[in-house]
C-alpha positions as CSV (number, residue, x, y, z in Angstrom):
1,X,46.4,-26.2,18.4
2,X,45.2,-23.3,16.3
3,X,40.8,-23.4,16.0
4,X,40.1,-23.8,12.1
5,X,38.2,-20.6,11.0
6,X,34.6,-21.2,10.0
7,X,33.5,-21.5,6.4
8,X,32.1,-18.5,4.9
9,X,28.5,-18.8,3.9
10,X,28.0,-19.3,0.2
11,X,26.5,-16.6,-2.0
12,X,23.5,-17.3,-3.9
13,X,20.1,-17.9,-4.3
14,X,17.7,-20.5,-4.5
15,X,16.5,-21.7,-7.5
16,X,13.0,-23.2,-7.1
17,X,11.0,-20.7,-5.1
18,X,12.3,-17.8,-7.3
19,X,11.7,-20.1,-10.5
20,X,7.9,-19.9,-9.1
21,X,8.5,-15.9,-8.5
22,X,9.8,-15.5,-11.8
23,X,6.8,-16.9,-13.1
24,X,5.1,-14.3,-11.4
25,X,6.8,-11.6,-13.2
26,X,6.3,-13.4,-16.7
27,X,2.5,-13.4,-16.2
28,X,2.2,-10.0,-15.0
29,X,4.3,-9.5,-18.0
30,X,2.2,-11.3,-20.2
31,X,-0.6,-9.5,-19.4
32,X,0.4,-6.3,-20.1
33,X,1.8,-6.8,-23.1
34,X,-1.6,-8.8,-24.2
35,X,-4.0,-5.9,-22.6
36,X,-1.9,-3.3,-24.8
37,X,-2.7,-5.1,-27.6
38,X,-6.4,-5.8,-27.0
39,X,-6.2,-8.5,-26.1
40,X,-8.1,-9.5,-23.0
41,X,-8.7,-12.8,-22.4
42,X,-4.9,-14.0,-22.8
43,X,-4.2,-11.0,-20.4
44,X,-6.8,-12.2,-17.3
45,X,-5.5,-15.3,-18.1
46,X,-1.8,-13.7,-17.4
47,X,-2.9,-12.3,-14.4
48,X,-4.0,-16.2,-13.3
49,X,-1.1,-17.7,-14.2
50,X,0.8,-14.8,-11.5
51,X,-1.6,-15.5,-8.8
52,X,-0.9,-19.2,-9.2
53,X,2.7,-18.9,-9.4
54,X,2.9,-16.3,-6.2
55,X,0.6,-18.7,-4.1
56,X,3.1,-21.5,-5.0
57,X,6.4,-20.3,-4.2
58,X,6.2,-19.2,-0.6
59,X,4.8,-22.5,0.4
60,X,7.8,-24.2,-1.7
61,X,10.5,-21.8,0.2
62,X,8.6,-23.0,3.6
63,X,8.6,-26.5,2.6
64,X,12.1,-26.9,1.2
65,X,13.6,-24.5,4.2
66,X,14.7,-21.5,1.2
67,X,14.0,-18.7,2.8
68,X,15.7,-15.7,2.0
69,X,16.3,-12.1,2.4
70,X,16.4,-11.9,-1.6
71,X,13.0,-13.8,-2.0
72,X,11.4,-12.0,-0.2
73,X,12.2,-8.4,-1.7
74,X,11.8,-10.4,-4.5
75,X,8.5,-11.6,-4.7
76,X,7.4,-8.2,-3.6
77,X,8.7,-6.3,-6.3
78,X,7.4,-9.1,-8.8
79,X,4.1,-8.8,-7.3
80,X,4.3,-4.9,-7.8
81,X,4.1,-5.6,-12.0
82,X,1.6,-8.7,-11.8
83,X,-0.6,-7.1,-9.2
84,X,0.1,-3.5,-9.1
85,X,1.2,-2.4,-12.8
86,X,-0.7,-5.3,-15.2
87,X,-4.5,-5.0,-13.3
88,X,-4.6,-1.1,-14.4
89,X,-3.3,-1.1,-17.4
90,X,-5.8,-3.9,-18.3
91,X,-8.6,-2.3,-16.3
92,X,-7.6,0.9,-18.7
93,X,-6.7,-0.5,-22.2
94,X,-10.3,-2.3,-21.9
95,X,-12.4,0.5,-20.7
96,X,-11.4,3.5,-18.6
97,X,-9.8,5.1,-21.4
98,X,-13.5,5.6,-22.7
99,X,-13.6,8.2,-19.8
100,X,-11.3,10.2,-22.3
101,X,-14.2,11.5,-23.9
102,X,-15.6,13.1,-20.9
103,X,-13.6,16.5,-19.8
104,X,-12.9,15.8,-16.2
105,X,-9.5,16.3,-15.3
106,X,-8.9,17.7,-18.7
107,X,-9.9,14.2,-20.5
108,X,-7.1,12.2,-18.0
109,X,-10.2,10.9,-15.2
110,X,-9.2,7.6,-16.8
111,X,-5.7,7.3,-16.1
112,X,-5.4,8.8,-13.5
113,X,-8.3,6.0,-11.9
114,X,-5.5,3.3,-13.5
115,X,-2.8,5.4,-11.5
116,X,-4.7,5.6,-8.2
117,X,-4.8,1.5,-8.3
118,X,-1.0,1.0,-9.2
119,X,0.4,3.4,-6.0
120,X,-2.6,1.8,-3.6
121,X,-1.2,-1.4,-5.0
122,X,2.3,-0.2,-4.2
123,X,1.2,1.1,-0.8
124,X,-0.3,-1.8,0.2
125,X,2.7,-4.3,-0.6
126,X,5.1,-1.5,1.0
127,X,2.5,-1.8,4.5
128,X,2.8,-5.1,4.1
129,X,6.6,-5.8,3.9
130,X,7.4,-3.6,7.0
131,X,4.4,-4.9,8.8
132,X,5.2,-8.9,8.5
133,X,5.4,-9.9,11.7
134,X,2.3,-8.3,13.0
135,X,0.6,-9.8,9.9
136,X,2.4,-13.5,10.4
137,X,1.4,-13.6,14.2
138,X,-2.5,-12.7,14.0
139,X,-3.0,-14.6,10.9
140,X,-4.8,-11.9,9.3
141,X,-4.0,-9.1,6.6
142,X,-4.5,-5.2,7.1
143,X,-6.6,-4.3,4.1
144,X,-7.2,-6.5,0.9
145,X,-3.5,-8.3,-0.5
146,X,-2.7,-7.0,-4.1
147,X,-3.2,-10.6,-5.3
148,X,-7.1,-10.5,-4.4
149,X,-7.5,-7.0,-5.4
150,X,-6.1,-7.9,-8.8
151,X,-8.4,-10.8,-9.0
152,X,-11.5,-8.3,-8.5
153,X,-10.4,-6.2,-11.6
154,X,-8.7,-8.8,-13.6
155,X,-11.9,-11.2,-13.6
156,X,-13.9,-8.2,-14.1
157,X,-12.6,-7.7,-17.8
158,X,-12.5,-11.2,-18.2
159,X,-16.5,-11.7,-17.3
160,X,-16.9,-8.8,-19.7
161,X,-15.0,-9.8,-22.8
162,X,-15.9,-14.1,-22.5
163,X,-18.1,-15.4,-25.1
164,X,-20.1,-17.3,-22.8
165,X,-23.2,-16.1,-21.2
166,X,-21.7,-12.5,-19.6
167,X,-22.9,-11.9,-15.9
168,X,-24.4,-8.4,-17.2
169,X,-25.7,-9.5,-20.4
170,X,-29.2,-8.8,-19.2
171,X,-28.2,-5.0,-19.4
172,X,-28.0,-5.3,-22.7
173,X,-28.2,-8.7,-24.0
174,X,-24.9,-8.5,-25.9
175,X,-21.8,-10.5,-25.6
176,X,-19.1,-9.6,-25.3
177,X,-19.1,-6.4,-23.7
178,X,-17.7,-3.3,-24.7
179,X,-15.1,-1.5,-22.0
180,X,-17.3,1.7,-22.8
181,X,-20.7,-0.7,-22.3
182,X,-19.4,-1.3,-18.5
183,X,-17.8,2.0,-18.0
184,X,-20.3,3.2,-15.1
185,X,-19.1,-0.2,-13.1
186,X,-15.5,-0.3,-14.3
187,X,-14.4,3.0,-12.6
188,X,-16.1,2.7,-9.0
189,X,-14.8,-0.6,-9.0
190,X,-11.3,0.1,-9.9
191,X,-11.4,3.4,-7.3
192,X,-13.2,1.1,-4.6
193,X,-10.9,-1.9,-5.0
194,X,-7.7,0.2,-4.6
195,X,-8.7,1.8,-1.8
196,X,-9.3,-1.2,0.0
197,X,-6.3,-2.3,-0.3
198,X,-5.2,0.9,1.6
199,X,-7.6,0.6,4.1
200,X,-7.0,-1.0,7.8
201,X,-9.8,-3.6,7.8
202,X,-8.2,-6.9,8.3
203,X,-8.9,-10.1,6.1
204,X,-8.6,-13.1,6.7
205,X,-4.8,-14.7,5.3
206,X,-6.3,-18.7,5.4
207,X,-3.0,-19.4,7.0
208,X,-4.5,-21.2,9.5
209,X,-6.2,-23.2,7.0
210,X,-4.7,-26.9,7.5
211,X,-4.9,-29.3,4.4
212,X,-3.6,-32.1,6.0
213,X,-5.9,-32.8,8.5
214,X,-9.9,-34.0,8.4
215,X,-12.7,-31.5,7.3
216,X,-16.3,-32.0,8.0
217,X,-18.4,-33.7,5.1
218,X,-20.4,-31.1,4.4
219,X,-17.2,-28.6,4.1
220,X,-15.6,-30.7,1.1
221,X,-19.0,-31.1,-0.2
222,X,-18.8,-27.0,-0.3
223,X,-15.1,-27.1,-1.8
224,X,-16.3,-29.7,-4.4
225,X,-19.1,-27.2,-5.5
226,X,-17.4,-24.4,-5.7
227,X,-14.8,-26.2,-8.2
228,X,-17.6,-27.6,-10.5
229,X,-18.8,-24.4,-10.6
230,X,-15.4,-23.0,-11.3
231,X,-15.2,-25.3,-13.9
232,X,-18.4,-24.5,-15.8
233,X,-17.8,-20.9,-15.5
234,X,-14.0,-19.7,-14.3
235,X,-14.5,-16.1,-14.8
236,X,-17.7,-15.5,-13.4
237,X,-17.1,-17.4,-10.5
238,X,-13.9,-16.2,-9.9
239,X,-14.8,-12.7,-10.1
240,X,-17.7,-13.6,-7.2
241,X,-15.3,-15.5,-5.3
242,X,-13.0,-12.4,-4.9
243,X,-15.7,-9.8,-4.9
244,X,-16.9,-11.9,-1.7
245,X,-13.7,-11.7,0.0
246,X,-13.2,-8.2,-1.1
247,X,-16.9,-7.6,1.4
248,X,-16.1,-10.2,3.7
249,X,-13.5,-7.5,5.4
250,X,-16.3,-4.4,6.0
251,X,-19.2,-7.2,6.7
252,X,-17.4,-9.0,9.2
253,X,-16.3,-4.9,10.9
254,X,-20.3,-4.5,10.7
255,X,-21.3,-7.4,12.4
256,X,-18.7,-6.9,15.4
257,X,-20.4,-3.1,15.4
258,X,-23.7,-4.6,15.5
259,X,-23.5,-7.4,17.9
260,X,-21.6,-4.8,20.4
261,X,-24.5,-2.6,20.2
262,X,-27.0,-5.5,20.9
263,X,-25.1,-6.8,24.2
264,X,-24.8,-3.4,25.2
């Protein structure tokens, strides 16, 4: 009696966790094609809908059991356009291009800042694809993920541009800003936030957060806040929020430093 063969596996892919990638890719999209325009607000807003749709697909893939070889590569190379490519050429169309005018680096300081984030960006996601399992079995991240780092720059343009009382409008109690207005802040913080994505500090992933089980009172209380003030303001607070977690990396290195001096 002859053993029947085994059935090759069938080719394909999964629809719903790449559904959620793909709507990665159309908001980093979105938001280039808005920021090229001048358009800034429906661009941050571009970049939100991205972060939303790349935190929701890798927990559907892990929920539903899709896992695959093909999500993976990708929902990296999605995040490479929503995270890597859109955040610059926002970050530039609003206001380092005003560094044009200056002649360091022939005029091109400005671009090549935008060009400095996009390969940190590209860097950091390549780090992070060959370094998965190191990064999946301590929990943490080695420098800031290109989701966050976007977050910083993204909500930066968008706290500038809103209509609504502007986190620097005591500098010069105007709203909206200018790129060239904030042009002093924009290019540290573009240089800073792509090479912390680059760096080796680790950050904390949340994947041990669990958000099924019981929280202390006083802990939801703190999540409730934070959402009612996230609802009064969303880019402000967002741009905090990120900014935050952007420090929390070198703060939390410091603190170790200190308290190891101390004891010894």
């Amino acid at each position: 009696m002859s053993e029947t063969a085994p059935r090759p596996r069938r080719k394909g892919i999964y629809l719903l966790p790449n559904l959620f990638t793909t709507g990665t890719l159309f908001g980093g999209f979105y938001a280039i094609v808005m920021a090229m325009a001048g358009r800034f607000e429906p661009a941050a807003l571009g970049v939100l809908v991205a972060m939303i749709a790349d935190g929701m697909d890798g927990r559907i893939a892990r929920m539903t059991n899709t896992q695959s070889d093909f999500g993976k590569e990708y929902d990296s190379l999605c995040d490479m356009v929503a995270f890597g490519v859109a955040p610059a050429i926002l970050i530039y169309s609003f206001s380092l291009h005003y560094l044009g005018d200056y002649r360091a680096l022939g005029g091109k300081l400005g671009w090549v800042i935008a060009f400095a984030y996009t390969a940190c960006a590209a860097l950091r996601l390549a780090r992070f694809n060959v370094l998965a399992a190191i990064a999946s079995s301590n929990k943490d991240f080695y420098g800031v993920p290109s989701p966050a780092a976007a977050a910083v720059v993204t909500f930066f343009v968008w706290s500038c541009v809103d209509d609504s009382h502007s986190l620097f409008s005591w500098l010069s109690g105007r709203v909206p800003f200018d790129g060239s207005d904030v042009l002093w802040l924009a290019a540290p913080l573009t240089l800073l936030t792509a090479l912390s994505m680059v760096s080796s500090i680790r950050y904390n992933s949340f994947k041990k957060l669990n958000l099924n089980g019981r929280m202390r009172f006083l802990s939801f209380a703190a999540v409730v806040g934070v959402l009612a003030l996230l609802m009064i303001d969303p880019p402000r607070i967002l741009f905090l929020s990120f900014v935050a977690y952007a420090l929390s990396g070198p703060a939390a290195v410091l603190w170790r430093r200190l308290r190891r001096r101390h004891s010894a």
